[in-house]
C-alpha positions, 0 to 999 in steps of 0.5 A: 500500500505505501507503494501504491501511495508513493505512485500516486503522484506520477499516476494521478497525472499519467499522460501529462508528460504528452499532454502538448504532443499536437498542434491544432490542425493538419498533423504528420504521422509522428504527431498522429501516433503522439495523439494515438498515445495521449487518447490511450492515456485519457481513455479514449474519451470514456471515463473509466478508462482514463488511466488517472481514474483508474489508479484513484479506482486502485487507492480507493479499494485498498482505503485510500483517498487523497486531495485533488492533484490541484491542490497544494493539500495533495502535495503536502500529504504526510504519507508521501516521501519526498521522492515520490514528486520527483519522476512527475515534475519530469514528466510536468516538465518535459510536457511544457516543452514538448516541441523542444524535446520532440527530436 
C-alpha cells in the first residue's frame, strides 16, 4: 500500500508528460501516433478508462483517498516521501516543452 501511495503522484497525472504532443490542425504521422498515445492515456474519451481514474479506482479499494492533484493539500500529504514528486515534475516538465524535446 505505501507503494501504491508513493505512485500516486506520477499516476494521478499519467499522460501529462504528452499532454502538448499536437498542434491544432493538419498533423504528420509522428504527431498522429503522439495523439494515438495521449487518447490511450485519457481513455479514449470514456471515463473509466482514463488511466488517472483508474489508479484513484486502485487507492480507493485498498482505503485510500487523497486531495485533488490541484491542490497544494495533495502535495503536502504526510504519507508521501519526498521522492515520490520527483519522476512527475519530469514528466510536468518535459510536457511544457514538448516541441523542444520532440527530436
Amino acid at each position: 500500500i505505501n507503494r501504491i501511495i508513493n505512485m500516486a503522484p506520477f499516476n494521478l497525472i499519467d499522460g501529462a508528460w504528452i499532454s502538448h504532443c499536437c498542434p491544432t490542425g493538419p498533423i504528420d504521422e509522428v504527431h498522429s501516433m503522439l495523439w494515438g498515445i495521449l487518447n490511450d492515456e485519457l481513455g479514449m474519451g470514456d471515463r473509466t478508462k482514463n488511466h488517472c481514474f483508474l489508479y484513484e479506482q486502485l487507492l480507493n479499494s485498498v482505503g485510500v483517498s487523497f486531495p485533488k492533484t490541484s491542490t497544494r493539500a495533495f502535495s503536502q500529504d504526510p504519507r508521501f516521501l519526498p521522492s515520490a514528486f520527483t519522476v512527475p515534475a519530469y514528466a510536468l516538465a518535459l510536457s511544457e516543452f514538448s516541441e523542444e524535446f520532440f527530436p
